[in-house]
PyMOL commands that place a pseudoatom at each C-alpha (Angstrom):
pseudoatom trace, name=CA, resn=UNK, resi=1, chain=A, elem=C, hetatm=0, pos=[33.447, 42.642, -12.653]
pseudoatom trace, name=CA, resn=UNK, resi=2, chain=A, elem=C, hetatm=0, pos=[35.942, 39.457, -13.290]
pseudoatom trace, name=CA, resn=UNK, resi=3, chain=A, elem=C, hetatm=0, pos=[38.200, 39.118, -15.871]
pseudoatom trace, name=CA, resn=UNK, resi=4, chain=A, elem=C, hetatm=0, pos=[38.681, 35.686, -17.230]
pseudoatom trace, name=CA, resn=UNK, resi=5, chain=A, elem=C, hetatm=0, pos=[42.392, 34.359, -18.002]
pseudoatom trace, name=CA, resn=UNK, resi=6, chain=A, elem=C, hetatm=0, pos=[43.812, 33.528, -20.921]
pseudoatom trace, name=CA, resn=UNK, resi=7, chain=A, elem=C, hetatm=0, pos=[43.946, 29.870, -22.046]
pseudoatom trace, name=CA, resn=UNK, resi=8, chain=A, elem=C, hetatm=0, pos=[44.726, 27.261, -24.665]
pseudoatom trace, name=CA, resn=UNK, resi=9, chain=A, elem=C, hetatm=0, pos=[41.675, 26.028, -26.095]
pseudoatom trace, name=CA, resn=UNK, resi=10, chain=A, elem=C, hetatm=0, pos=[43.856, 23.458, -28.259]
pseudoatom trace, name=CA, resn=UNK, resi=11, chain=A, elem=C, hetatm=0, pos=[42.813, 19.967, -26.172]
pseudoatom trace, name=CA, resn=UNK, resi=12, chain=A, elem=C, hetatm=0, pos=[44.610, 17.289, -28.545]
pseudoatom trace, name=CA, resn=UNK, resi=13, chain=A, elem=C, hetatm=0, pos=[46.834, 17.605, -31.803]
pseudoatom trace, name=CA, resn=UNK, resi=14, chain=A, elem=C, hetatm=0, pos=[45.943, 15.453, -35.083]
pseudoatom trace, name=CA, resn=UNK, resi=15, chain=A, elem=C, hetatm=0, pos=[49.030, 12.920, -35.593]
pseudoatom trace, name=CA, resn=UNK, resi=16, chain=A, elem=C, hetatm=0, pos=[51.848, 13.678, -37.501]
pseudoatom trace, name=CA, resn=UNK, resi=17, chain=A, elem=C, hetatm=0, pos=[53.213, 10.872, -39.777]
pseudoatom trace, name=CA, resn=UNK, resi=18, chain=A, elem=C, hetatm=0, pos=[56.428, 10.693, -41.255]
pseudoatom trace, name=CA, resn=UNK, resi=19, chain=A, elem=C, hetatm=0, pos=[56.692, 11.940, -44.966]
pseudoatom trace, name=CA, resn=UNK, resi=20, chain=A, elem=C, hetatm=0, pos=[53.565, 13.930, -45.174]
pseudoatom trace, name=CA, resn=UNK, resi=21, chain=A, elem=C, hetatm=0, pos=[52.590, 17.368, -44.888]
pseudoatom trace, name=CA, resn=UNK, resi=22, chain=A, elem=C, hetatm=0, pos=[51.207, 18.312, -41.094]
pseudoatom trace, name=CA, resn=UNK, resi=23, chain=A, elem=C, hetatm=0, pos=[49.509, 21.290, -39.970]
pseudoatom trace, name=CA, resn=UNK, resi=24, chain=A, elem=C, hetatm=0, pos=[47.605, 21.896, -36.489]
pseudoatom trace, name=CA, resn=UNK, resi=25, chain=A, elem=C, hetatm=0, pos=[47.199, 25.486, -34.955]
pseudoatom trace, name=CA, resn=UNK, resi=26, chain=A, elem=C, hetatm=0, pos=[47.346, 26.074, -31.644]
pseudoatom trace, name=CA, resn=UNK, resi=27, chain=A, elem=C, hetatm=0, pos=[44.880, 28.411, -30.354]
pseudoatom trace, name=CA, resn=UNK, resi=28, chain=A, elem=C, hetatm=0, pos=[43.711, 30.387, -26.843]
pseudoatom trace, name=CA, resn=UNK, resi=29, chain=A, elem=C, hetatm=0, pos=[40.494, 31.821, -25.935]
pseudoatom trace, name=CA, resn=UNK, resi=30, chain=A, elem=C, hetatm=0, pos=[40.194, 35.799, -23.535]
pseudoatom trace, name=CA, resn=UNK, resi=31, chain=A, elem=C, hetatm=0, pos=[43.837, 36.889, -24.574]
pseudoatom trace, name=CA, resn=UNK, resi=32, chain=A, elem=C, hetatm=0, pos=[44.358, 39.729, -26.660]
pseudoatom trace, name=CA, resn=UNK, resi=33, chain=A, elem=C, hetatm=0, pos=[45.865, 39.818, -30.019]
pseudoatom trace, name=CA, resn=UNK, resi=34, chain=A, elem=C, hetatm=0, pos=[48.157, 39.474, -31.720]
pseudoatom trace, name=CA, resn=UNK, resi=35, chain=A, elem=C, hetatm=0, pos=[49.770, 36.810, -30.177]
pseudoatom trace, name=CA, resn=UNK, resi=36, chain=A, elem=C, hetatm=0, pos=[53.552, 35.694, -30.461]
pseudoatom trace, name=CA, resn=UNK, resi=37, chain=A, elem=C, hetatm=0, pos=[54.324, 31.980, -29.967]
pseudoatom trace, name=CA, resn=UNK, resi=38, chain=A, elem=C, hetatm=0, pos=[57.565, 30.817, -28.649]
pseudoatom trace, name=CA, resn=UNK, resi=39, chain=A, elem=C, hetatm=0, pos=[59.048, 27.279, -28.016]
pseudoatom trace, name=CA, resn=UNK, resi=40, chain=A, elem=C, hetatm=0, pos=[60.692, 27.640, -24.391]
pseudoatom trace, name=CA, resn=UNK, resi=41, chain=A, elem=C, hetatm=0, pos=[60.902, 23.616, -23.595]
pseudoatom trace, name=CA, resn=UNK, resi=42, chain=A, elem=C, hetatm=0, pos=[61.466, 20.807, -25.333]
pseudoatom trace, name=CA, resn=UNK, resi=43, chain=A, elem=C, hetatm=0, pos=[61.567, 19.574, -29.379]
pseudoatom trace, name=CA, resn=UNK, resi=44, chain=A, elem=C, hetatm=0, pos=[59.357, 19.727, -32.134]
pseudoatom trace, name=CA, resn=UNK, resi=45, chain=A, elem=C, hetatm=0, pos=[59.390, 16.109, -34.074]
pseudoatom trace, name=CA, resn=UNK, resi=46, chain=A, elem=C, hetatm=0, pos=[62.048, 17.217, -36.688]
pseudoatom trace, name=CA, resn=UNK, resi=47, chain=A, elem=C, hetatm=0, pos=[60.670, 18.838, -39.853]
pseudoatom trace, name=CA, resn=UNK, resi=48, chain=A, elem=C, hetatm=0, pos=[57.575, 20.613, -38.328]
pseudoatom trace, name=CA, resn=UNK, resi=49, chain=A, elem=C, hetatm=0, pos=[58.149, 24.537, -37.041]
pseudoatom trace, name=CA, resn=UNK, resi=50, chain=A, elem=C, hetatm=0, pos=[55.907, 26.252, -34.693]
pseudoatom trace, name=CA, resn=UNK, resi=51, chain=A, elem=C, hetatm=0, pos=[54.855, 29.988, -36.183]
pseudoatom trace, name=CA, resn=UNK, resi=52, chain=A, elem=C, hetatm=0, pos=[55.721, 32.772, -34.072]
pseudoatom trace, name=CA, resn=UNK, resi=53, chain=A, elem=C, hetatm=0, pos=[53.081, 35.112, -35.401]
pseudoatom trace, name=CA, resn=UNK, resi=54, chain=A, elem=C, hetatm=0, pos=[49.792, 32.068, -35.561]
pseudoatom trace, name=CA, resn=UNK, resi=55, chain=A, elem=C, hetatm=0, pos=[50.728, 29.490, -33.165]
pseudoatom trace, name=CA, resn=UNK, resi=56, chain=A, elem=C, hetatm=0, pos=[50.271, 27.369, -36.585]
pseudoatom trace, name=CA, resn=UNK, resi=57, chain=A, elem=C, hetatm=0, pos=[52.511, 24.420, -36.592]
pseudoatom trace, name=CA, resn=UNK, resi=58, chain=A, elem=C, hetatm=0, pos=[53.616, 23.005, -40.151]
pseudoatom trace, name=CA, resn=UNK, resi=59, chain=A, elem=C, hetatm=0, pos=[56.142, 21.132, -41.689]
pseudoatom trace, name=CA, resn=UNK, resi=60, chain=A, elem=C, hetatm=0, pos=[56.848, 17.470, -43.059]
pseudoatom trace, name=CA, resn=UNK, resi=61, chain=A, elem=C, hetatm=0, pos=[57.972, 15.307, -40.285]
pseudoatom trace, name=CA, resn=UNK, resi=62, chain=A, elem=C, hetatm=0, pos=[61.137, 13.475, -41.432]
pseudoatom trace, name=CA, resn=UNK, resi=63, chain=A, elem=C, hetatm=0, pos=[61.576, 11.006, -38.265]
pseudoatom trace, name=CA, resn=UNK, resi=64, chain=A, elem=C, hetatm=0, pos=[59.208, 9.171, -36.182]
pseudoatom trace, name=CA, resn=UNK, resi=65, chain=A, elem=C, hetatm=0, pos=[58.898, 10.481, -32.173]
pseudoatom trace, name=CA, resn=UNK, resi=66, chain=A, elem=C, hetatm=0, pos=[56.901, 11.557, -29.088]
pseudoatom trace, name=CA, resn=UNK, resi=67, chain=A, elem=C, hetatm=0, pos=[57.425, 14.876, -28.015]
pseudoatom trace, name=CA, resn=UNK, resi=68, chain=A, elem=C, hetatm=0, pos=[55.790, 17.036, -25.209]
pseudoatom trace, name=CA, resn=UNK, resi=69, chain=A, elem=C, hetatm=0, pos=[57.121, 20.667, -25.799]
pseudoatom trace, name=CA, resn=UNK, resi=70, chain=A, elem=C, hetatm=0, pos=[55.971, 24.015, -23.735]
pseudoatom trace, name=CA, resn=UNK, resi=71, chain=A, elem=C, hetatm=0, pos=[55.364, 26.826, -25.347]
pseudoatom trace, name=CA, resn=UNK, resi=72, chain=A, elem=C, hetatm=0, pos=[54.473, 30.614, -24.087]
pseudoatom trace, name=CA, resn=UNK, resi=73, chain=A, elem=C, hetatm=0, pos=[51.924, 32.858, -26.129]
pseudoatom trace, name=CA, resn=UNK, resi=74, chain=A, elem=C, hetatm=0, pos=[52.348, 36.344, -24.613]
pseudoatom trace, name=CA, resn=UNK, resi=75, chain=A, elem=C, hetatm=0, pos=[49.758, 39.076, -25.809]
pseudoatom trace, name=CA, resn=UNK, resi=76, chain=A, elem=C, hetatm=0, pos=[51.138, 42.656, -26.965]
pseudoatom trace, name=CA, resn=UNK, resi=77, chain=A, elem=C, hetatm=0, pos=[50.402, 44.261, -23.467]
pseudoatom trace, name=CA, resn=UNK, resi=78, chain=A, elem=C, hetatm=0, pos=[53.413, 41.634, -22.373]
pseudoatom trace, name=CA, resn=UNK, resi=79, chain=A, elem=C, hetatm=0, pos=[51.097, 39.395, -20.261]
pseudoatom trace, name=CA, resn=UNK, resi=80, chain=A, elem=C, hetatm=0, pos=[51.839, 35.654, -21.487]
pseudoatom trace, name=CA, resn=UNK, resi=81, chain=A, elem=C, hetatm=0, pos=[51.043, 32.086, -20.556]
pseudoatom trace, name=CA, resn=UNK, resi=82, chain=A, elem=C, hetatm=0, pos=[53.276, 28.851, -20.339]
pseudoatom trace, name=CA, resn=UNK, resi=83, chain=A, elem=C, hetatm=0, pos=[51.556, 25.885, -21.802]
pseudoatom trace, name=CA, resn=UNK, resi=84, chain=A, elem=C, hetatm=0, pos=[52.648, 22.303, -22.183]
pseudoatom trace, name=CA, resn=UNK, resi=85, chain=A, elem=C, hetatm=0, pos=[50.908, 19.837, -25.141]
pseudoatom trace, name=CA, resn=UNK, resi=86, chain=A, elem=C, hetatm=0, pos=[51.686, 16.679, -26.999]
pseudoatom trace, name=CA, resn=UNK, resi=87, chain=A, elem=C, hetatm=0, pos=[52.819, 16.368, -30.300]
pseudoatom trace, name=CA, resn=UNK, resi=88, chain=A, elem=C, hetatm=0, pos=[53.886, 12.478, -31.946]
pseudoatom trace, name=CA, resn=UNK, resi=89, chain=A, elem=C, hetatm=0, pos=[55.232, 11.701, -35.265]
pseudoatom trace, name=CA, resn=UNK, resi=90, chain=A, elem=C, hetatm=0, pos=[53.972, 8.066, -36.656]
pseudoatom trace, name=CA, resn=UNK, resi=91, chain=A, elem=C, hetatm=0, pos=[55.868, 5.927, -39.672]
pseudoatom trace, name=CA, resn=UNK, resi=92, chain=A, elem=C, hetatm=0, pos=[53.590, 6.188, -42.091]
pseudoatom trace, name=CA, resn=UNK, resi=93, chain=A, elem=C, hetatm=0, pos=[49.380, 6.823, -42.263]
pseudoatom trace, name=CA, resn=UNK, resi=94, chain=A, elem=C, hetatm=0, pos=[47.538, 4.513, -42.150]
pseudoatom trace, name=CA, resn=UNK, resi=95, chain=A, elem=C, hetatm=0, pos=[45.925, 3.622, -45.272]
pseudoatom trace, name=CA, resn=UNK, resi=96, chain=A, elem=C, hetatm=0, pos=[42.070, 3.937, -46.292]
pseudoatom trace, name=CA, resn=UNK, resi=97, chain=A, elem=C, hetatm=0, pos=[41.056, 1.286, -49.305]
pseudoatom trace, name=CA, resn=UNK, resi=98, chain=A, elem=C, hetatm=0, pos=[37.216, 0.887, -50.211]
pseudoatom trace, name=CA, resn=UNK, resi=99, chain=A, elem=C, hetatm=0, pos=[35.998, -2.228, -49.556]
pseudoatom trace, name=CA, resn=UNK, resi=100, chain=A, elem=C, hetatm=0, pos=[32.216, -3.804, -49.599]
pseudoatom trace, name=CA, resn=UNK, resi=101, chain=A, elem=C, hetatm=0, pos=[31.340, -1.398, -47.128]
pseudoatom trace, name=CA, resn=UNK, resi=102, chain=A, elem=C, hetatm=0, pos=[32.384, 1.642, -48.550]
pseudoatom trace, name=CA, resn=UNK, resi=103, chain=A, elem=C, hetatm=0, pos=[29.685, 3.784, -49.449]
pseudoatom trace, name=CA, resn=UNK, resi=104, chain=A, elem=C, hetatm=0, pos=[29.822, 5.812, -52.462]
pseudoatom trace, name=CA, resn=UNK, resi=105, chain=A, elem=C, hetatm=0, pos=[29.394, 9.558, -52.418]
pseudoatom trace, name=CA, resn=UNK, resi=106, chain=A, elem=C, hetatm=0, pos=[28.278, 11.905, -55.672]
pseudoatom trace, name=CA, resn=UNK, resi=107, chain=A, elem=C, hetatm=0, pos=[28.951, 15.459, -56.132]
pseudoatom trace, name=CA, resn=UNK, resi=108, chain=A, elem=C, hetatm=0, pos=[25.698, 16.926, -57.416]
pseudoatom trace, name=CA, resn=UNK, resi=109, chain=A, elem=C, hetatm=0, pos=[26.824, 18.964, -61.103]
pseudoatom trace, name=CA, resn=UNK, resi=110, chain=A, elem=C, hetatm=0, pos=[23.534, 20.384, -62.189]
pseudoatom trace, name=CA, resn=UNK, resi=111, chain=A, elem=C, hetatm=0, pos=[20.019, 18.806, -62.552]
pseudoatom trace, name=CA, resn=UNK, resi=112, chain=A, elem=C, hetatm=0, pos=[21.025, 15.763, -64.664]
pseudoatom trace, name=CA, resn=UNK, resi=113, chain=A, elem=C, hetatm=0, pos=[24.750, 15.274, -64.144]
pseudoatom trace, name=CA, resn=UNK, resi=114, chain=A, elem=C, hetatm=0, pos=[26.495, 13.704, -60.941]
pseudoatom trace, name=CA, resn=UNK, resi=115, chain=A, elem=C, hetatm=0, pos=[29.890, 13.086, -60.840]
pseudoatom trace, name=CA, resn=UNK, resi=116, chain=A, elem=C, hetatm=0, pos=[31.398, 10.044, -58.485]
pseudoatom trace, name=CA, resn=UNK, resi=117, chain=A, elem=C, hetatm=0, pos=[34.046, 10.935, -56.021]
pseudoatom trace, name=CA, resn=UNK, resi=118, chain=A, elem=C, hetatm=0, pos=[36.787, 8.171, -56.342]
pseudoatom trace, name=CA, resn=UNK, resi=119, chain=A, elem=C, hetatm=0, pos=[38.856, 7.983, -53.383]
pseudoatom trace, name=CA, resn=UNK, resi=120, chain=A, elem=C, hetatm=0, pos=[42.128, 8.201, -53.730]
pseudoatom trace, name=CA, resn=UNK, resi=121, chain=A, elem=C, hetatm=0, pos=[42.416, 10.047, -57.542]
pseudoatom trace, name=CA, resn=UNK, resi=122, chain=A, elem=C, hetatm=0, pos=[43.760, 13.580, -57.743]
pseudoatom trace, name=CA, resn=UNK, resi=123, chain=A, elem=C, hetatm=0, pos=[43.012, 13.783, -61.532]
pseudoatom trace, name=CA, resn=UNK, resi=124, chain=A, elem=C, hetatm=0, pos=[39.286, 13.527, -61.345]
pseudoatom trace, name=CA, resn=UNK, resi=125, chain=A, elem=C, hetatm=0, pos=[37.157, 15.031, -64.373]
for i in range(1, 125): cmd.bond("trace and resi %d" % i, "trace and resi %d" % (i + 1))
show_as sticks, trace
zoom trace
């Protein structure tokens, strides 16, 4: 019989960009739960906050940077892991306009009514 370790199965972080609302979870595969997360090296870009009890970071990042914190995930029977990842904070996102290429999507109402999605509108009908 073997018992496989613990590990972070989080390979790469979506960017963060200044101003809007981030949120990435970092996650492990073979280690018992629940898990508790702690920052033990390093900074968070400022604005986002790593969850002790889902390894879920969130925030609004208020300044640009590159950081490369380590954090430890340690399961309820006390064993826990070190692991190091990337996190970087941009200026702004960058923006998505339709052009001639954009291809136009429907959302499908009911046998004779499709609605088109308009990218970009919040107030749709």
């Amino acid at each position: 019989m073997s018992v496989l370790k613990g590990r972070l199965i989080t390979t790469s972080l979506p960017p963060a960009f200044v101003g809007s609302s981030y949120h990435a979870a970092l996650k492990t595969i073979h280690m018992a739960k629940p898990l508790r997360w702690k920052l033990v090296d390093g900074t968070l870009p400022d604005g986002i906050t790593l969850d002790a009890k889902t390894g879920r970071l969130q925030g609004v990042p208020v300044a640009r940077g590159r950081m490369s914190p380590r954090s430890r995930s340690q399961t309820p029977t006390g064993s826990d892991s070190v692991w190091s990842w990337f996190l970087g904070a941009s200026e702004s996102s960058p923006g998505i306009r339709p052009d001639k290429h954009t291809v136009v999507l429907y959302d499908w109402q009911g046998p004779r009514e499709l609605i088109q999605d308009r990218m970009g509108e919040s107030n749709l009908p």
